[in-house]
RODO-2510 file (C-alpha; in nm, 4 decimals, decimal comma):
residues 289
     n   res          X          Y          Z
     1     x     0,4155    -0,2635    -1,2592
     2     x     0,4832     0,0895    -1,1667
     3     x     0,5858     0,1509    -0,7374
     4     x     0,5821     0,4644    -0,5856
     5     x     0,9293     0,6175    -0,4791
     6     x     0,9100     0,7988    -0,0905
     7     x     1,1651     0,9332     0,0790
     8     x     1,1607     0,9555     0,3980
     9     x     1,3731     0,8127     0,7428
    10     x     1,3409     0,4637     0,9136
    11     x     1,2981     0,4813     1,3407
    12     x     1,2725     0,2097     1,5757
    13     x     1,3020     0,3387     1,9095
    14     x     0,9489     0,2105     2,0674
    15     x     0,8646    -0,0328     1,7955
    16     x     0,9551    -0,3878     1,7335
    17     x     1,1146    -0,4281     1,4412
    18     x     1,2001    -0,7858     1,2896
    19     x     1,3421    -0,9404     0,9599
    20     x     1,0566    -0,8091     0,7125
    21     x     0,9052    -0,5202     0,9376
    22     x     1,0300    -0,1948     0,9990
    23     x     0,8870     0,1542     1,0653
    24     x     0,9242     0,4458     0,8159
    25     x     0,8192     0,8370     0,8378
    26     x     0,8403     0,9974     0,4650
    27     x     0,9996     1,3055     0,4176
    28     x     0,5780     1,4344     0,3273
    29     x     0,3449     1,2212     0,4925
    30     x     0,0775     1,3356     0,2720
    31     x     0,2463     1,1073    -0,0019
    32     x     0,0971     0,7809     0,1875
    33     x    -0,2161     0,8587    -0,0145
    34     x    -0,0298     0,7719    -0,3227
    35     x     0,0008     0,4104    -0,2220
    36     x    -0,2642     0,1912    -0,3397
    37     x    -0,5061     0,0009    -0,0981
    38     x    -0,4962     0,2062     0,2231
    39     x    -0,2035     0,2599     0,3972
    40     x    -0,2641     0,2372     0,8467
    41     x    -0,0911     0,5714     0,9522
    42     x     0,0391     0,6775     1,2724
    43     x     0,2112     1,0605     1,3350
    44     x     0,3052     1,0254     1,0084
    45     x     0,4537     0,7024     0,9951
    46     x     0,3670     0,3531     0,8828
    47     x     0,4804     0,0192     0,9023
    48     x     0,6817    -0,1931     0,6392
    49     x     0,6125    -0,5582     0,4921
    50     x     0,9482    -0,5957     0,3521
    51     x     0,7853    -0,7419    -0,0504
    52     x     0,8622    -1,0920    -0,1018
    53     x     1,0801    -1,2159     0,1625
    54     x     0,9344    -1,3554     0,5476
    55     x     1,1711    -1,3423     0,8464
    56     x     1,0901    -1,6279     1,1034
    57     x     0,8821    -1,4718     1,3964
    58     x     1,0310    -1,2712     1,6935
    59     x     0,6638    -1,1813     1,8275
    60     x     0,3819    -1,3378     1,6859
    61     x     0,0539    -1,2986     1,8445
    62     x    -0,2212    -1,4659     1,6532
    63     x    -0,5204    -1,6313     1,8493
    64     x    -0,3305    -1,6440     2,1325
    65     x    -0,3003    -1,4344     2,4760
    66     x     0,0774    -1,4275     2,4540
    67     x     0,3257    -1,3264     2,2005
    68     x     0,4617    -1,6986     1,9972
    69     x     0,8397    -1,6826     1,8085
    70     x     1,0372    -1,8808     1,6331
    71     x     1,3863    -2,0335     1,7331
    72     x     1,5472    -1,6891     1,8368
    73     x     1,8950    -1,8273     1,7894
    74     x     1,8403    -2,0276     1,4601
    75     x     1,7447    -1,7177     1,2741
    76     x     1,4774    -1,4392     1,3884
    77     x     1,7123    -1,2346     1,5802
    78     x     2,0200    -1,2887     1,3064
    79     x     1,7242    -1,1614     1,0102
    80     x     1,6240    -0,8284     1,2730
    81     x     1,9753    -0,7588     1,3410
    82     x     2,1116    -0,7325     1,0029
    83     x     1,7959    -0,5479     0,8403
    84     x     1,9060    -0,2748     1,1484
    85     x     2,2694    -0,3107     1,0873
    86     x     2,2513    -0,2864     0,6685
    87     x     2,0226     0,0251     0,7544
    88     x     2,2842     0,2122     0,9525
    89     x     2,1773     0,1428     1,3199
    90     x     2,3834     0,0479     1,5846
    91     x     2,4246     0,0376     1,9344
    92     x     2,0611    -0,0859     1,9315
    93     x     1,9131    -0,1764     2,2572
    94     x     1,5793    -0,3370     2,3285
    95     x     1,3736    -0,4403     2,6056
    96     x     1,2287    -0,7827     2,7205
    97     x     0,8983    -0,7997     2,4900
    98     x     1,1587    -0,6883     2,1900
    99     x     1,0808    -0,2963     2,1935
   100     x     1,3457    -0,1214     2,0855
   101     x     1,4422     0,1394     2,3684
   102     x     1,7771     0,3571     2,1869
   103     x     1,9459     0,2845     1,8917
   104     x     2,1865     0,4997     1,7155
   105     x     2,1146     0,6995     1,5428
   106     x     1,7678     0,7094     1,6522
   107     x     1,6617     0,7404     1,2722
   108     x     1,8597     0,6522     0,9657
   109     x     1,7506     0,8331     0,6320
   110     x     1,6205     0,6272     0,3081
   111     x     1,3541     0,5312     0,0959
   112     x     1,0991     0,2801    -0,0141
   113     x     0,9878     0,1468    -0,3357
   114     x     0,5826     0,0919    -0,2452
   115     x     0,3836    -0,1549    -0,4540
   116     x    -0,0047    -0,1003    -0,1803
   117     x    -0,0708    -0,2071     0,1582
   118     x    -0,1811    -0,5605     0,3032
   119     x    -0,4778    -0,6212     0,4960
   120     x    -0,2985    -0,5422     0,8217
   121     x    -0,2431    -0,1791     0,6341
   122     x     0,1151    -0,2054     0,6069
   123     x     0,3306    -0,0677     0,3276
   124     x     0,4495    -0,3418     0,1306
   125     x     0,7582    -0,2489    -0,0420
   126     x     1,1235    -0,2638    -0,0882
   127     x     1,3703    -0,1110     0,1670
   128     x     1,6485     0,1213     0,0332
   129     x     1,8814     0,3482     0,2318
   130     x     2,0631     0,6715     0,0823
   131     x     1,9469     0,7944    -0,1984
   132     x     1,8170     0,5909    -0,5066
   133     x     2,0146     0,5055    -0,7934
   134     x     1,8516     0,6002    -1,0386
   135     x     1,7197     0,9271    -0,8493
   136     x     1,3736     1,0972    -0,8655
   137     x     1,1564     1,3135    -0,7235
   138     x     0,9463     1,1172    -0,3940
   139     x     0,6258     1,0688    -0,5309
   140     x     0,7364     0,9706    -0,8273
   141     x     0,5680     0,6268    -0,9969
   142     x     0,8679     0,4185    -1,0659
   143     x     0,9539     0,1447    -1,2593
   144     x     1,1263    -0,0750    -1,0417
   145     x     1,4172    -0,3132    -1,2580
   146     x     1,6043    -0,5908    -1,0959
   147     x     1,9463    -0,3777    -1,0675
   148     x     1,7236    -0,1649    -0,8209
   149     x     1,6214    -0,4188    -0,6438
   150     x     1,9770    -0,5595    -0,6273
   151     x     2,0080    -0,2230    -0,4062
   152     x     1,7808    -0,3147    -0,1361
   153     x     1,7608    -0,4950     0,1909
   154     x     1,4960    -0,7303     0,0426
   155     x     1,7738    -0,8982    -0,1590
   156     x     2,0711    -0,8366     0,1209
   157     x     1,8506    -1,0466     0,3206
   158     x     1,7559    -1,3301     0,1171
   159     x     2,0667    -1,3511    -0,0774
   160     x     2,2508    -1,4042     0,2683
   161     x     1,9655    -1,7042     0,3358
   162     x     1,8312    -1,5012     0,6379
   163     x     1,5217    -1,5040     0,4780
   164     x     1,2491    -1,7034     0,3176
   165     x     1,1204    -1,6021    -0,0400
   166     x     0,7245    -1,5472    -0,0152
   167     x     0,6075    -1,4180    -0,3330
   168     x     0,2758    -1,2373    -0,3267
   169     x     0,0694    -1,1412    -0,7050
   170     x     0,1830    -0,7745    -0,6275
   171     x     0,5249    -0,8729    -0,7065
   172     x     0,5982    -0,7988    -1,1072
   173     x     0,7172    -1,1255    -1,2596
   174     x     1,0640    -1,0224    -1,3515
   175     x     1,1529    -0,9302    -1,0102
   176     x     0,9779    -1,2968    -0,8587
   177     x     1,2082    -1,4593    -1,1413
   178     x     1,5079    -1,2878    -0,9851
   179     x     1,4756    -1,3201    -0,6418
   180     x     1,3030    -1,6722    -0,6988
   181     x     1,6863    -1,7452    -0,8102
   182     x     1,8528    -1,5623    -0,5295
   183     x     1,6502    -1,7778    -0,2714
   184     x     1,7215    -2,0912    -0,4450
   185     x     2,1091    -2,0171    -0,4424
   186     x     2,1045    -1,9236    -0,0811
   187     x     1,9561    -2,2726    -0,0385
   188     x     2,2412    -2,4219    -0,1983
   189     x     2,4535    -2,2223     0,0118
   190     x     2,3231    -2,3135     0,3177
   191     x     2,5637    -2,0697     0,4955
   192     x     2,5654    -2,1471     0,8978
   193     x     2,3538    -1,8566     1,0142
   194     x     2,1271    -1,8926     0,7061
   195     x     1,7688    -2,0178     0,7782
   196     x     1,8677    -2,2694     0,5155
   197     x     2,1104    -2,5009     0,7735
   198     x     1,8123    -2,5664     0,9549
   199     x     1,5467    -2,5295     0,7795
   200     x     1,3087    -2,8519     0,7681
   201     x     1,0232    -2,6985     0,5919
   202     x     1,0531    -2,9535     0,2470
   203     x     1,2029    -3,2253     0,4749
   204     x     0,9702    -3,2501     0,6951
   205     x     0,9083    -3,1098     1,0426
   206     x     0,7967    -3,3358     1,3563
   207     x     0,5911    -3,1455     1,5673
   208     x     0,5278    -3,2683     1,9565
   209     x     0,4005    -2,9417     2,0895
   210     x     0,3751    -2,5249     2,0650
   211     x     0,7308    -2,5792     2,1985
   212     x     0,8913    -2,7272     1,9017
   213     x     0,7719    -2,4648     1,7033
   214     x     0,8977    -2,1897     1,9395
   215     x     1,2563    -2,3363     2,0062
   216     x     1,3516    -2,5777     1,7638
   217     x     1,1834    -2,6266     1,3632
   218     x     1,2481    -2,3944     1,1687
   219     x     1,0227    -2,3426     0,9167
   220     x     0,8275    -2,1456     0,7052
   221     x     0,6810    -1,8389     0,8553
   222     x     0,3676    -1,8553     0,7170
   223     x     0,3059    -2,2447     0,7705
   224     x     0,4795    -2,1692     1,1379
   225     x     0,1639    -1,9167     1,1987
   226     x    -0,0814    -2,1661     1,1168
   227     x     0,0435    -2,4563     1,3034
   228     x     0,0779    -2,1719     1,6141
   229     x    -0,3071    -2,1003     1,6142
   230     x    -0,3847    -2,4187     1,5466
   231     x    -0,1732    -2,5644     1,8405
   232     x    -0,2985    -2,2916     2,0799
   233     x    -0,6949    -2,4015     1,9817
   234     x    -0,6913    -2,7378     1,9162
   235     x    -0,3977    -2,8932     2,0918
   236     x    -0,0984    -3,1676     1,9923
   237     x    -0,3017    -3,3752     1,7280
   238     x    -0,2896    -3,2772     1,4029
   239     x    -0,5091    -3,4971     1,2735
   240     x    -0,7389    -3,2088     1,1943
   241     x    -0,4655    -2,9254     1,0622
   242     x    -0,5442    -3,0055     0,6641
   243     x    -0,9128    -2,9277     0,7673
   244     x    -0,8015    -2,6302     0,9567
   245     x    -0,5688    -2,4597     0,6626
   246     x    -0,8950    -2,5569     0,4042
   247     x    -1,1064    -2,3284     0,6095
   248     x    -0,8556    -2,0268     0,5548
   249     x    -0,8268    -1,7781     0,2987
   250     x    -0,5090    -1,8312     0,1201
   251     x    -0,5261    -1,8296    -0,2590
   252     x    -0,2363    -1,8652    -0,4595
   253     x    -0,1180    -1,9983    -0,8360
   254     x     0,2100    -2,1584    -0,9595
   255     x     0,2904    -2,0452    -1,3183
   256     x    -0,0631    -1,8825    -1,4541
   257     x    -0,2411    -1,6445    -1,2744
   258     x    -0,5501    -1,7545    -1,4435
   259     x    -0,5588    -2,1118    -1,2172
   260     x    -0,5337    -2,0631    -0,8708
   261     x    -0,5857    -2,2725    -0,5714
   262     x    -0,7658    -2,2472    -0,2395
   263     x    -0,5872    -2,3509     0,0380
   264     x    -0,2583    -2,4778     0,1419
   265     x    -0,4065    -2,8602     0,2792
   266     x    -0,3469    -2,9195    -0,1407
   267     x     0,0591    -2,8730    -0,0986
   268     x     0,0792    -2,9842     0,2647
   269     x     0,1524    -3,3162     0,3694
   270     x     0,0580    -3,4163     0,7110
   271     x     0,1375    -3,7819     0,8278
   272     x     0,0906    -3,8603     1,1457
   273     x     0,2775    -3,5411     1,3788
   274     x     0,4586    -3,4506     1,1263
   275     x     0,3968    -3,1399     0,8275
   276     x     0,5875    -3,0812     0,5397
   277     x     0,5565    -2,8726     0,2105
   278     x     0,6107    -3,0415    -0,1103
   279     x     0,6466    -2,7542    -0,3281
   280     x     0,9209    -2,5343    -0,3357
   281     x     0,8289    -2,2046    -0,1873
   282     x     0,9663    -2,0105    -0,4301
   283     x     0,7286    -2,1405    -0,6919
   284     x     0,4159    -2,0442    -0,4865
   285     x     0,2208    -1,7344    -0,5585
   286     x     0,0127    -1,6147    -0,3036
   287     x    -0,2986    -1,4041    -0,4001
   288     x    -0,2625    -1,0362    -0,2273
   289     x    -0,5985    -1,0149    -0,0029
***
């Protein structure tokens, strides 16, 4: 599948940028229009979904009145401060609620590879800095090959395990195949700031409270959201979670496209407090909504 090529610069001073979200102002903002399913523009600019990775949360809202995260030292910040650092920022400061207030410089020049926008209206894409290799005009529909992708911080950040892989039907299969392979290696690796030396998504992870969530699982970001709405509406017991993930919309396949599944209570395990995933991640395909 074809992406669209846009060059343009990346700024963060008065956003909050994490692992798999950053902000980016093309070179022509009128070139937004060229990416399929509605990009949400602002002077210009738009926000990134980094395509097929998810960063543990540094600010999740949700159904709650207050911001949730992840374990800040066991992975979100590590994921938000290399994406900054691979980009070219330094120096970058931020305030208590995770706005960035300077950085230098305050915008670093690059370019995305854009595959359409989520629901939220963000750009889903891959994240490149410089100039692309192979070069074209922004604008251009691309065909996007794995040495490209090799180019990216998509695949700086999961091959370093900062990461988790979260493949969505967007994704072209080739690509999924690669980084699929990437993830699994990190994994293996399970390098000592990686997500993987902690992670206890497959192993199971005993939940108590929001708090174990917050400051010590770490998990996968998307299961992490769920459990954090359902833990701010319903309370400790899970007894009712696999009810709760059955009434939301998640759709996804393994190998064929043509056999999906609703739901994630049919690959979640839930005994008792504690939740675990049986599949590997990396073999789930999540319908784009």
């Amino acid at each position: 599948m074809p992406m669209i090529l846009i060059k343009g610069s990346y700024l963060i001073k008065g956003f909050e940028p994490d692992g798999d979200t950053i902000r980016f102002l093309p070179d022509d903002p009128t070139l937004w229009s060229k990416v399929p399913g509605g990009v949400k523009v602002r002077d210009g600019g738009a926000s990134l979904r980094l395509d097929g990775i998810d960063a543990l949360e540094t600010h999740y809202q949700g159904v709650g009145p207050e911001f949730a995260h992840q374990p800040l030292d066991l992975g979100a910040h590590a994921a938000r401060n290399v994406l900054l650092a691979w980009l070219g920022f330094t120096d970058v400061q931020r305030g208590g609620d995770e706005k960035v207030t300077s950085a230098t410089p305050e915008t670093v020049s690059g370019y995305i590879l854009a595959s359409g926008a989520d629901k939220f209206g963000r750009c889903v894409a891959f994240v490149g800095r410089g100039t692309p290799d192979p070069d074209a005009a922004s604008g251009t529909s691309v065909m996007v090959t794995v040495p490209m992708v090799h180019q990216t911080a998509n695949h700086e950040l999961l091959s370093r395990g900062l990461v988790y892989p979260t493949f969505f039907s967007n994704l072209p299969e080739e690509l999924r195949v690669d980084m699929a392979a990437t993830a699994r290696q990190a994994r293996a690796t399970k390098a000592p700031d990686s997500v993987w030396a902690n992670d206890v998504t497959h192993t199971g992870a005993v939940i108590e409270d929001l708090g174990s969530l917050t400051d010590q699982l770490v998990i996968l970001p998307k299961l992490f959201r769920s459990l954090a709405d359902y833990l701010r509406l319903f309370g400790p017991s899970l007894d009712a979670f696999p009810a709760f993930l059955a009434g939301k919309d998640d759709e996804y396949f393994f190998s064929d496209p043509r056999f999906t599944t609703k739901g994630l209570q049919h690959v979640v395990d839930v005994i008792g407090n504690t939740v675990k995933l049986r599949p590997a991640i990396e073999d789930i395909v999540f319908l784009e909504k």
